[in-house]
Backbone as a chain_set.jsonl record, in Angstrom:
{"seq": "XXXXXXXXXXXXXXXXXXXXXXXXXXXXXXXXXXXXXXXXXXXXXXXXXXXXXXXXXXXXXXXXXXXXXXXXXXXXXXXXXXXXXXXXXXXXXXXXXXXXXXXXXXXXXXXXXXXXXXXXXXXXXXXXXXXXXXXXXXXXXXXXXXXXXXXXXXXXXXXXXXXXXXXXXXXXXXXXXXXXXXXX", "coords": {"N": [[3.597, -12.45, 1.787], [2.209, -10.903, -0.48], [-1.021, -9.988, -1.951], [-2.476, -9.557, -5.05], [-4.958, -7.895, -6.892], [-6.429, -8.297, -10.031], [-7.476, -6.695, -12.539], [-9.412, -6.835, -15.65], [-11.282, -6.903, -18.394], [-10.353, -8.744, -20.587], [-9.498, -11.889, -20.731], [-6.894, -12.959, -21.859], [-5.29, -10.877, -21.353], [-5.569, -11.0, -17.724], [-4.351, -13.45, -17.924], [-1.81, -12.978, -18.937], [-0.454, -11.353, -16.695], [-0.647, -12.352, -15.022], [1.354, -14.201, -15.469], [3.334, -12.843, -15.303], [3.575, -11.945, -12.494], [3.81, -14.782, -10.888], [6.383, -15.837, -10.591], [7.565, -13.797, -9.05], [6.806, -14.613, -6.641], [3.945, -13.39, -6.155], [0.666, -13.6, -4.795], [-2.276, -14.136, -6.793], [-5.423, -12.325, -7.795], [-7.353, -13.435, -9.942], [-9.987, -10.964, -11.753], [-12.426, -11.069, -14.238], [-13.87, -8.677, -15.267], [-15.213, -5.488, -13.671], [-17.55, -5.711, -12.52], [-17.187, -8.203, -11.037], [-14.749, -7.843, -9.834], [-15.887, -5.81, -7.883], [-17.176, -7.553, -6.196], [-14.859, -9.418, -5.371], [-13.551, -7.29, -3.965], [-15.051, -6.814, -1.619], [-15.339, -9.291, -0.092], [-12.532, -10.15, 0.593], [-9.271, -9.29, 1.061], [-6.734, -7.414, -0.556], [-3.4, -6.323, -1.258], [-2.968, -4.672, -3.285], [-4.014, -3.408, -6.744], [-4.768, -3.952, -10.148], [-5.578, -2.429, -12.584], [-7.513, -2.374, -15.274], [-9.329, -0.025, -17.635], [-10.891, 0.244, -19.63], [-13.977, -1.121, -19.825], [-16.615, -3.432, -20.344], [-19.057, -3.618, -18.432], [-18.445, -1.8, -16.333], [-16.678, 0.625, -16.374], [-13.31, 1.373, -15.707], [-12.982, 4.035, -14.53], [-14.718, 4.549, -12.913], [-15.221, 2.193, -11.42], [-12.857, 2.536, -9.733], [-13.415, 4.586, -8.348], [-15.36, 3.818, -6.881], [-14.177, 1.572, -5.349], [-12.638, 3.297, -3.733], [-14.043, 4.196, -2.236], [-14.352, 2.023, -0.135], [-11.94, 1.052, 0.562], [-8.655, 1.87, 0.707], [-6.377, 0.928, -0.493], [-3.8, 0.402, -2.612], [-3.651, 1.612, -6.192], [-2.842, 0.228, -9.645], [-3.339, 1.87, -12.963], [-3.951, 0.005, -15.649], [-4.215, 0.576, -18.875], [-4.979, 1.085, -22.108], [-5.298, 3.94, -23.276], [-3.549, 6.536, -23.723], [-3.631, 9.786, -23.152], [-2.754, 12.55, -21.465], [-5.035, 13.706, -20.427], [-6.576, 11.9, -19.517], [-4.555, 10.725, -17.85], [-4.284, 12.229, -16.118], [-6.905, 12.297, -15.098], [-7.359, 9.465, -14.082], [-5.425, 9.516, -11.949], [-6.608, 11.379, -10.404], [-9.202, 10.645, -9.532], [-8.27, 8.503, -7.49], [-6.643, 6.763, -8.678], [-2.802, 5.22, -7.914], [-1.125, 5.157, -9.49], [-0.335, 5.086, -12.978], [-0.503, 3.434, -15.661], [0.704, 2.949, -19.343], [-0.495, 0.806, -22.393], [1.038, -1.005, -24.403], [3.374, -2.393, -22.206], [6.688, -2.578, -20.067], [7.167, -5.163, -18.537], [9.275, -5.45, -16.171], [9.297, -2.747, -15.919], [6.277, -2.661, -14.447], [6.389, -4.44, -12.651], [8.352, -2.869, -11.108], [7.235, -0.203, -10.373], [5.187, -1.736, -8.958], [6.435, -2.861, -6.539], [7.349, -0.355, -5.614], [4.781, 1.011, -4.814], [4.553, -0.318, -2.694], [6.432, -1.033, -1.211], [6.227, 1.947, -0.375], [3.558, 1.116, 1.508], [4.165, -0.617, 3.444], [4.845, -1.081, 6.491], [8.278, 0.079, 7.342], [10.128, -1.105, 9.007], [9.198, -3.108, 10.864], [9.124, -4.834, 13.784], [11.3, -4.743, 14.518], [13.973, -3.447, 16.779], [14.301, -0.202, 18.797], [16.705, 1.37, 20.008], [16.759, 3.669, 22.569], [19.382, 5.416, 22.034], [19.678, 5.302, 19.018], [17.307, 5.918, 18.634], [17.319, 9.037, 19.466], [19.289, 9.753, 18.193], [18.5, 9.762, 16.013], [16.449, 11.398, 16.023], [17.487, 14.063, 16.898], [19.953, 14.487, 16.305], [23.423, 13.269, 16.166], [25.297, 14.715, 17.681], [23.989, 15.627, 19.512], [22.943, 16.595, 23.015], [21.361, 15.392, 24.553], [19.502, 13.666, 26.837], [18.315, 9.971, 27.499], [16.16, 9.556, 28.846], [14.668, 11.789, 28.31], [13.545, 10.424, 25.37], [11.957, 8.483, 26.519], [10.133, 10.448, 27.461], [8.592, 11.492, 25.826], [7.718, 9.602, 24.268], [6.11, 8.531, 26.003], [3.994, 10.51, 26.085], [3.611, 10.872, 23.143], [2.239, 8.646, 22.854], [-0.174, 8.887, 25.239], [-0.953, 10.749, 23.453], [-2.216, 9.945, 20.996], [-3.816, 7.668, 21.552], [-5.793, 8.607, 22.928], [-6.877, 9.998, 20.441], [-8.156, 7.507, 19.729], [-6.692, 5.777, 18.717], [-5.56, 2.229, 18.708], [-3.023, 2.268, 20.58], [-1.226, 0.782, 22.504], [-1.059, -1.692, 21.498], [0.596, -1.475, 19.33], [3.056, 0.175, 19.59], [5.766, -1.116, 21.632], [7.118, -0.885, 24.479], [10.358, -2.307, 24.942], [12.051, -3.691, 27.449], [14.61, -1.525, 28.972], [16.146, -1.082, 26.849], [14.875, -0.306, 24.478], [12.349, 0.905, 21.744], [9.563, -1.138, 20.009], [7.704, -1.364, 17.116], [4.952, -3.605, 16.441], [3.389, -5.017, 14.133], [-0.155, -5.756, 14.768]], "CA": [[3.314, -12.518, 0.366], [1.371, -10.048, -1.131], [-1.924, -10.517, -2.837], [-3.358, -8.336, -5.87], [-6.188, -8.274, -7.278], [-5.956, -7.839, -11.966], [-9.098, -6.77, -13.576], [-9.868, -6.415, -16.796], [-12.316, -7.391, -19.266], [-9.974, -9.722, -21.361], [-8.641, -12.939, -19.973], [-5.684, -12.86, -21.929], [-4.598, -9.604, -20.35], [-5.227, -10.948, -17.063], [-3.253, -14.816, -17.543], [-0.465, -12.282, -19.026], [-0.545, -10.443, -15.788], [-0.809, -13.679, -14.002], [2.46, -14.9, -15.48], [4.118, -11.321, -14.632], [3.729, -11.94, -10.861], [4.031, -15.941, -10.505], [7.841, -15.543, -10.675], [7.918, -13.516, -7.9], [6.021, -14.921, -5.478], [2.847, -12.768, -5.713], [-0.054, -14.289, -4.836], [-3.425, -13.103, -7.349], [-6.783, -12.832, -8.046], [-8.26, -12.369, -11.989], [-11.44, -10.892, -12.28], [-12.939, -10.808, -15.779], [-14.989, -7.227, -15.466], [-15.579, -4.648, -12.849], [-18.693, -6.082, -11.32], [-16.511, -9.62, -10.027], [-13.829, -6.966, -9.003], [-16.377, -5.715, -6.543], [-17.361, -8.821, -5.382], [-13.98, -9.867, -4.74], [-13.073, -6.657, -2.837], [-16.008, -6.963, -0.694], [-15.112, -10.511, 0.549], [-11.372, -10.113, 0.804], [-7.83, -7.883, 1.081], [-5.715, -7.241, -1.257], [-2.894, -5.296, -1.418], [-2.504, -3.477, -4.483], [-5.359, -3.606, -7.448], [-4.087, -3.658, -11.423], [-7.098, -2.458, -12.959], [-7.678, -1.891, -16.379], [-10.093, 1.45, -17.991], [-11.948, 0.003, -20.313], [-14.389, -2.615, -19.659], [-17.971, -3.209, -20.878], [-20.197, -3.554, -17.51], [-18.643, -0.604, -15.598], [-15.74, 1.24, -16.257], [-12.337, 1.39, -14.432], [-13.273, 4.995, -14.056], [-16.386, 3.97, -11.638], [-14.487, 1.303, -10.292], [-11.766, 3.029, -8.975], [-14.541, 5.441, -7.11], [-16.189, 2.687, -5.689], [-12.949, 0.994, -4.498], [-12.017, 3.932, -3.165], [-15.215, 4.252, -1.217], [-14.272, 1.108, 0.763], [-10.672, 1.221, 0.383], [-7.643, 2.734, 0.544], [-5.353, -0.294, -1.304], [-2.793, 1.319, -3.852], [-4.204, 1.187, -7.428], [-2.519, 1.212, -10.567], [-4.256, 1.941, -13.603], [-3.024, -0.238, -16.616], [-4.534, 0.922, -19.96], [-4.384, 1.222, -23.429], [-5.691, 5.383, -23.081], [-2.853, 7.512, -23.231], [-4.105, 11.308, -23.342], [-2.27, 13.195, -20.656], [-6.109, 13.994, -19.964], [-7.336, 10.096, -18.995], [-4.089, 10.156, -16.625], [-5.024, 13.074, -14.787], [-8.322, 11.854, -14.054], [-7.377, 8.426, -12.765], [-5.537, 9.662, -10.688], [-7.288, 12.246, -9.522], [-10.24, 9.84, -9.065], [-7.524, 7.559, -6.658], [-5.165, 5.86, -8.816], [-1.806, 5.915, -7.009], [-0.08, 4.833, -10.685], [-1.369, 5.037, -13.984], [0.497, 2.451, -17.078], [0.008, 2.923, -20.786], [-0.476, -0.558, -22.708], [2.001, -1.879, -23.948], [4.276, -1.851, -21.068], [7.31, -3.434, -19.905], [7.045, -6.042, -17.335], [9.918, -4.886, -15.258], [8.29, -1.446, -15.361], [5.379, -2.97, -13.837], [7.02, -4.524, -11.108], [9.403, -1.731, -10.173], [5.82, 0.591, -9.52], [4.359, -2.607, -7.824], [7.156, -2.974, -5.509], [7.671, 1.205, -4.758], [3.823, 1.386, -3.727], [4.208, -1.609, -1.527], [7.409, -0.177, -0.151], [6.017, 2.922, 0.698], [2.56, 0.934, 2.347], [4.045, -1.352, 4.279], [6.043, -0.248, 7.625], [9.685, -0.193, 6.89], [10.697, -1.714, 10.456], [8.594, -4.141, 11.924], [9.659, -5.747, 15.173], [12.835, -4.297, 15.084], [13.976, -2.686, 18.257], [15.375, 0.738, 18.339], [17.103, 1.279, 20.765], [16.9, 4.974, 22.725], [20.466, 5.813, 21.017], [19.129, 5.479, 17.722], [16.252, 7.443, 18.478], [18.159, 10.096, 19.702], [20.419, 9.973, 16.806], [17.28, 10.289, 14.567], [15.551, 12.492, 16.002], [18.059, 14.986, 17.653], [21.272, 14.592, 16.184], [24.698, 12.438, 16.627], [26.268, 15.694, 18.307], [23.201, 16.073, 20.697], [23.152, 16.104, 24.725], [19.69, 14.923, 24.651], [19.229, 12.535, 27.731], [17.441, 8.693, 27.261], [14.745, 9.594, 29.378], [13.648, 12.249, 27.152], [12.951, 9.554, 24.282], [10.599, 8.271, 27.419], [9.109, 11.654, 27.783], [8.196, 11.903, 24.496], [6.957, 8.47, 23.355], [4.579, 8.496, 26.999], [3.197, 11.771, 25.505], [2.501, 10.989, 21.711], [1.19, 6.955, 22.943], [-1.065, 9.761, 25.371], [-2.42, 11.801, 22.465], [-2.498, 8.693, 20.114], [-5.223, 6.849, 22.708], [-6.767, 9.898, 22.799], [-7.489, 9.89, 19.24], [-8.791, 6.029, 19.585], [-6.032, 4.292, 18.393], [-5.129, 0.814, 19.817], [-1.952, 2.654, 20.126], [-0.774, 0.085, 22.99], [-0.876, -2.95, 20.791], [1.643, -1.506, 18.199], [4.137, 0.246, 20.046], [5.985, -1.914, 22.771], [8.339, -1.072, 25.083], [11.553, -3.285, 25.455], [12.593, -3.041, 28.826], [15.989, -1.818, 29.039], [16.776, -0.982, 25.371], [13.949, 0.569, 23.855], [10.926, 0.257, 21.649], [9.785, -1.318, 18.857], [6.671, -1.501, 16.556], [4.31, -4.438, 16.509], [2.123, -5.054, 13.252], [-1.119, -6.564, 14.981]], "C": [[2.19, -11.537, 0.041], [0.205, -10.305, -2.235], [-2.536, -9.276, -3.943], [-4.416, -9.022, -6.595], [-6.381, -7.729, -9.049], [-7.515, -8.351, -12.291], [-8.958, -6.119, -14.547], [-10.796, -7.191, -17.77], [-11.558, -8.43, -20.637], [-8.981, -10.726, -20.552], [-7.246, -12.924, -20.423], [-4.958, -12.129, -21.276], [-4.373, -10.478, -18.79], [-4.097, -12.209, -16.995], [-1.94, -14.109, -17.946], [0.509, -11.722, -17.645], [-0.527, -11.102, -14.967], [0.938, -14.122, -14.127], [3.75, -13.838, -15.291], [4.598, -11.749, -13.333], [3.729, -13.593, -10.91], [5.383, -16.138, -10.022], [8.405, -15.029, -9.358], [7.205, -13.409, -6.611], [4.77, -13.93, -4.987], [2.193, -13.753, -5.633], [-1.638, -13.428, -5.554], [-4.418, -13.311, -7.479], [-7.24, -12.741, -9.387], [-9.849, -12.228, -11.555], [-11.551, -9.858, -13.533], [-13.729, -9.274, -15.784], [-14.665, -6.734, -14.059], [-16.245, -5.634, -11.709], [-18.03, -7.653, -10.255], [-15.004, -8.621, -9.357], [-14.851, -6.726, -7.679], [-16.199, -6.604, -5.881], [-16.36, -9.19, -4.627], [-13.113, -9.087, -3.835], [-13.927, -6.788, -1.723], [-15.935, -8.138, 0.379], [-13.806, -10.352, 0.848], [-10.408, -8.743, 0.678], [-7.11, -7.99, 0.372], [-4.698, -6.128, -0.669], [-2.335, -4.299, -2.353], [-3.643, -4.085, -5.772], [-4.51, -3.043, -9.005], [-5.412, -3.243, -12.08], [-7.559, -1.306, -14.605], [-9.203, -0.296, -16.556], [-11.495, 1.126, -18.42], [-12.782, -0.909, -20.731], [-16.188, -2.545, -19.823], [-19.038, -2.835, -19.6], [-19.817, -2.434, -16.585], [-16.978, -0.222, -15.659], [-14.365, 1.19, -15.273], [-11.945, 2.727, -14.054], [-14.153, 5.1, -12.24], [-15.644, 2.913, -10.821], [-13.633, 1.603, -9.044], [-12.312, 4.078, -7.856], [-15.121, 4.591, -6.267], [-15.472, 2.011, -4.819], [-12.6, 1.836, -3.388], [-12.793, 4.558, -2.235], [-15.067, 3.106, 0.08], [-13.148, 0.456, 0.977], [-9.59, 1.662, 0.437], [-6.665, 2.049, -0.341], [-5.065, 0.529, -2.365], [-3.132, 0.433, -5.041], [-3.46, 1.489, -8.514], [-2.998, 0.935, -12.148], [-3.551, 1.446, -15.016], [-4.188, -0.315, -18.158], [-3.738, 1.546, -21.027], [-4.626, 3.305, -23.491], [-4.592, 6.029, -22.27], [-2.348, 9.061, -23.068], [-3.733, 11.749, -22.364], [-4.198, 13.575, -19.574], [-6.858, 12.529, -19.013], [-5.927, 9.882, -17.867], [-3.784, 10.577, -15.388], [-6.015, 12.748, -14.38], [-8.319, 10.563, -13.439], [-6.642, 8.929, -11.938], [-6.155, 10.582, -9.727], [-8.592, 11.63, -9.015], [-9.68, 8.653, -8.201], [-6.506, 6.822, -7.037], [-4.166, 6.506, -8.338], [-0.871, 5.546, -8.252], [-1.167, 4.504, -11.867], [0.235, 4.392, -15.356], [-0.258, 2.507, -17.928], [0.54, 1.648, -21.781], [0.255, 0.099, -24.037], [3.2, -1.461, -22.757], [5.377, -2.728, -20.657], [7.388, -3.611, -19.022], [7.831, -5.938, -16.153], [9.38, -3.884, -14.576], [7.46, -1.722, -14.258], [5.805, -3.271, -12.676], [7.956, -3.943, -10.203], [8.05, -0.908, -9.518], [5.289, -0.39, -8.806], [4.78, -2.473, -6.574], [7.674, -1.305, -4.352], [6.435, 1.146, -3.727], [3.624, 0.646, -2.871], [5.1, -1.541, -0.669], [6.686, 1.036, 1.383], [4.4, 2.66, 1.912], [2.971, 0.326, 3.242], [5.126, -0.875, 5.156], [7.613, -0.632, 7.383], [10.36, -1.091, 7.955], [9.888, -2.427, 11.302], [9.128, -5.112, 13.13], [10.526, -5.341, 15.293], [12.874, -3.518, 16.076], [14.94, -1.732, 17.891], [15.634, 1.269, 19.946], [16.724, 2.924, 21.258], [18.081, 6.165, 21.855], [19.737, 6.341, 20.061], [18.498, 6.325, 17.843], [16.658, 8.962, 18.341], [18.978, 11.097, 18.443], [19.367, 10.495, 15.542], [16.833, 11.267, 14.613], [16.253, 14.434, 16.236], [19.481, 15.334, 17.112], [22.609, 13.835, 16.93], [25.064, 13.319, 18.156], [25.142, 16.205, 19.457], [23.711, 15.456, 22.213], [21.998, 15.371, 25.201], [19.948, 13.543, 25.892], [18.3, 11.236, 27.578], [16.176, 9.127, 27.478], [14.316, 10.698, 28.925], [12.905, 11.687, 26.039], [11.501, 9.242, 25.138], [9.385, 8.84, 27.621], [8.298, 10.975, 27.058], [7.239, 11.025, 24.053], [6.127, 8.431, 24.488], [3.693, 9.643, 26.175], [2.522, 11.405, 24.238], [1.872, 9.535, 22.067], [-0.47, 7.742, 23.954], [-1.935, 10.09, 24.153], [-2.909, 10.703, 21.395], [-3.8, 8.118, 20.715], [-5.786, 7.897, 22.545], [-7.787, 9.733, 21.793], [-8.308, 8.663, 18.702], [-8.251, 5.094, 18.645], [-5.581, 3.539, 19.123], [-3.628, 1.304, 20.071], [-0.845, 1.234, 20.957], [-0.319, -1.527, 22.564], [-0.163, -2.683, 19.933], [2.815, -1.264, 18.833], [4.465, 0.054, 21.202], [7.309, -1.154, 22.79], [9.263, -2.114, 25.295], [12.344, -2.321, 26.722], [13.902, -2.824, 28.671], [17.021, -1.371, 27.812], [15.969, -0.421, 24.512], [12.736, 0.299, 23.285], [11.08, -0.528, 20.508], [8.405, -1.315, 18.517], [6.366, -3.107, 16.001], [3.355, -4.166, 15.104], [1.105, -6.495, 13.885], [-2.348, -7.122, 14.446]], "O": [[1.138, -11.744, 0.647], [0.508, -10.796, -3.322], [-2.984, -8.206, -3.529], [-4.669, -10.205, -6.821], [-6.471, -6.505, -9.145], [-8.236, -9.348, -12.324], [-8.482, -4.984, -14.558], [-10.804, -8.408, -17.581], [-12.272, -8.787, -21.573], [-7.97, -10.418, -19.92], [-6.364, -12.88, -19.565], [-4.011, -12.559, -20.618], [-3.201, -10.708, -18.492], [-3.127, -12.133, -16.24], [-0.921, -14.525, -17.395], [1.736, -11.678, -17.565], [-0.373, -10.575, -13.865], [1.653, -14.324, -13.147], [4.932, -14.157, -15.165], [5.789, -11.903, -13.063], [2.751, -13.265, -11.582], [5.477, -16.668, -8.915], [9.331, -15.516, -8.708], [7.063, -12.481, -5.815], [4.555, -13.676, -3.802], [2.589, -14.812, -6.121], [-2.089, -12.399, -5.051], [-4.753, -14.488, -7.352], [-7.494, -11.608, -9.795], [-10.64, -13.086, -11.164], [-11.162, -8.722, -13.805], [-14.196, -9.062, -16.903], [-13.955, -7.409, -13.313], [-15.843, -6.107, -10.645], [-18.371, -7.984, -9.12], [-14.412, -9.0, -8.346], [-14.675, -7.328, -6.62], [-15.304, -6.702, -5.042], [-16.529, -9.359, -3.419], [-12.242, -9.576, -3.115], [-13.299, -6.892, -0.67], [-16.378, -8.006, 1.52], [-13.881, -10.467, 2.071], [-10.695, -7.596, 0.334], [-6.479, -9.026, 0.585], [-5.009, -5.264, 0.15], [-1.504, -3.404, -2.199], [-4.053, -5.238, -5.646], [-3.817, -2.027, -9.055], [-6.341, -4.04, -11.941], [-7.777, -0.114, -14.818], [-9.805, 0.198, -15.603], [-12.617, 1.419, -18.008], [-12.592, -1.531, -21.776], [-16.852, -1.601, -19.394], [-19.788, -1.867, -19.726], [-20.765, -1.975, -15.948], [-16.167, -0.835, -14.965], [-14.518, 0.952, -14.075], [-10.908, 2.906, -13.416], [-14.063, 5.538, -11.093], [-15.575, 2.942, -9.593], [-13.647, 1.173, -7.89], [-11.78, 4.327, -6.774], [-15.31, 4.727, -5.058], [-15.869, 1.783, -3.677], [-12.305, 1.384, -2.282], [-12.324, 5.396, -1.465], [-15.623, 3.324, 1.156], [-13.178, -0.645, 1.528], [-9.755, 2.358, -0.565], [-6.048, 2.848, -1.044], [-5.875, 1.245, -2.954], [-3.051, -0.792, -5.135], [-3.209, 2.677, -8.717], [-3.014, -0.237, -12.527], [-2.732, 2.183, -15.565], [-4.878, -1.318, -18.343], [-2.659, 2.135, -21.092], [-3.599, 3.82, -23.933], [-4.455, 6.163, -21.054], [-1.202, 9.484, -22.918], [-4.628, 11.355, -21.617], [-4.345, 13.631, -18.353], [-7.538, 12.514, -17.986], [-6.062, 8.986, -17.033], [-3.381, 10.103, -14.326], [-6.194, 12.855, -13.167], [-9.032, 10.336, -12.462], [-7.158, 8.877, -10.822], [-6.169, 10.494, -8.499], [-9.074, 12.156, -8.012], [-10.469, 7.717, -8.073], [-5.656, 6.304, -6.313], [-4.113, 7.727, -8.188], [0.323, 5.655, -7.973], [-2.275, 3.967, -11.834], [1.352, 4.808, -15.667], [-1.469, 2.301, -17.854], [1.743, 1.462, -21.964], [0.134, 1.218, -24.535], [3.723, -0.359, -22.59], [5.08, -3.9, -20.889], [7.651, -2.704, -18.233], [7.302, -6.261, -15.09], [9.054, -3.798, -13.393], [7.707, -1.2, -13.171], [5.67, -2.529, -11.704], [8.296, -4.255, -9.062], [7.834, -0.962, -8.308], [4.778, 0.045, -7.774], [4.078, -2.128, -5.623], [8.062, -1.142, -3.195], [6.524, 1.18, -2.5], [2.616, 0.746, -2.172], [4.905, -1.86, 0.504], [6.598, 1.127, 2.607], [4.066, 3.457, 2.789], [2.276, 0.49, 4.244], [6.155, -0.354, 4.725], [7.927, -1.815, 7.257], [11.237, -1.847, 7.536], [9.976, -2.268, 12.519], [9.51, -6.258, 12.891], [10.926, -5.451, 16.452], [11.88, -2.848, 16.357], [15.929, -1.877, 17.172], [14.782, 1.48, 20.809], [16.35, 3.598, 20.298], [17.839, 7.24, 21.305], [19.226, 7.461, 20.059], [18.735, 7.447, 17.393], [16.42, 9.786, 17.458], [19.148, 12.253, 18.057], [19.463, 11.269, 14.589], [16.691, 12.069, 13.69], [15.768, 15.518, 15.913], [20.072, 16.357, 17.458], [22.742, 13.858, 18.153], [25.106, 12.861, 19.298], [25.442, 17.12, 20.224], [24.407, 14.494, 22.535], [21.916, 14.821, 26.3], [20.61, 12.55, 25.591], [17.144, 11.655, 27.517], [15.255, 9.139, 26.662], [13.111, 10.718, 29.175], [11.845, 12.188, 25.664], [10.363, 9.535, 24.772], [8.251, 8.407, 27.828], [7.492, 10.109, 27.398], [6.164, 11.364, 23.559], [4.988, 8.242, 24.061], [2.617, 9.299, 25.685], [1.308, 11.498, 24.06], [0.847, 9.296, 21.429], [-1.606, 7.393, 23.633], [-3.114, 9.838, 23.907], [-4.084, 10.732, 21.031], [-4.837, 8.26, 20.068], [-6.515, 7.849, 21.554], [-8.982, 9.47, 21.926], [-8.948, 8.644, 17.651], [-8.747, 4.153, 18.027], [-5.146, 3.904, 20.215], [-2.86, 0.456, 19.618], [0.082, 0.724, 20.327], [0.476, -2.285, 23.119], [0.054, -3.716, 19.299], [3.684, -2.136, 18.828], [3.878, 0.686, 22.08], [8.149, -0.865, 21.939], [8.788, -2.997, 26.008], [12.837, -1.208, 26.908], [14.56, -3.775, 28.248], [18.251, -1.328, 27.816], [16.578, 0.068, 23.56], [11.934, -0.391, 23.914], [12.161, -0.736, 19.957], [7.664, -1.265, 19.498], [7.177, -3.758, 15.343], [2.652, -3.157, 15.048], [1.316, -7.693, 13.694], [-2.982, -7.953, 15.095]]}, "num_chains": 1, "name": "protein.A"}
């Protein structure tokens, strides 16, 4: 289940925004202003941040810098400011989607559901077999041998560790049939 986090400086907006996502099993947070946005990124994870522009104690200009100081979570920027100029600069200051108020609620949840597509791993636990790989990487019509997939994945789980990722805790070998990816 996915949790977001809807700030803006009018409650109505956010219980609107509340009754958007109930439906489909989001799970959310409201905060009334900026400054309880911090707060509530600081203590917890979200995964995606609705976050209004224009709000009395600190901007969802400034916000979205500060988020994005301790953050990476896909933001999308839902305001009434729709100047081709205000939607170049959120995003160029990190929003990964920028909405102009009024908006339709589908809308909203078709961009919710793309940037949560493209964050979250498409294949978890699934096992791919060497075939497959093969097939992915090399072509149906290739001669490519199994134990090249072997090479290959000893080599980049090599340079991966290298670089100081846990690389061994995500991607597992299945004996016999191939690998698969672990979210740990």
């Amino acid at each position: 289940m996915n949790k977001v986090l809807l700030v803006d400086d009018e409650q109505r907006m956010l219980d609107l925004l509340g009754l958007y996502l109930k439906p489909y099993n989001y799970t959310y947070k409201k905060a009334l202003g900026s400054k309880e946005a911090l707060s509530y990124m600081e203590q917890e994870s979200f995964q995606l941040v609705l976050l209004d522009i224009m709000m009395p104690d600190l901007d969802g200009w400034e916000l979205c810098r500060k988020i994005r100081r301790i953050s990476d979570v896909p933001i999308i920027m839902i305001t009434g400011r729709d100047q081709p100029g205000d939607i170049i600069k959120g995003l160029r200051l990190g929003a990964d989607d920028y909405m102009i108020k009024p908006f339709h609620k589908d809308e909203l949840l078709a961009r919710m559901e793309a940037l949560l597509r493209r964050r979250n791993p498409r294949n978890p636990n699934q096992v791919f077999a060497r075939e497959q790989l093969i097939d992915l990487v090399w072509g149906y019509t290739s001669v490519t041998d199994e134990r090249t997939v072997d090479s290959h994945v000893r080599n980049m789980r090599g340079k991966i560790r290298d670089a100081g990722f846990p690389i061994d805790k995500h991607l597992k070998t299945v004996w016999g049939v191939g690998y698969k990816w672990m979210n740990a």
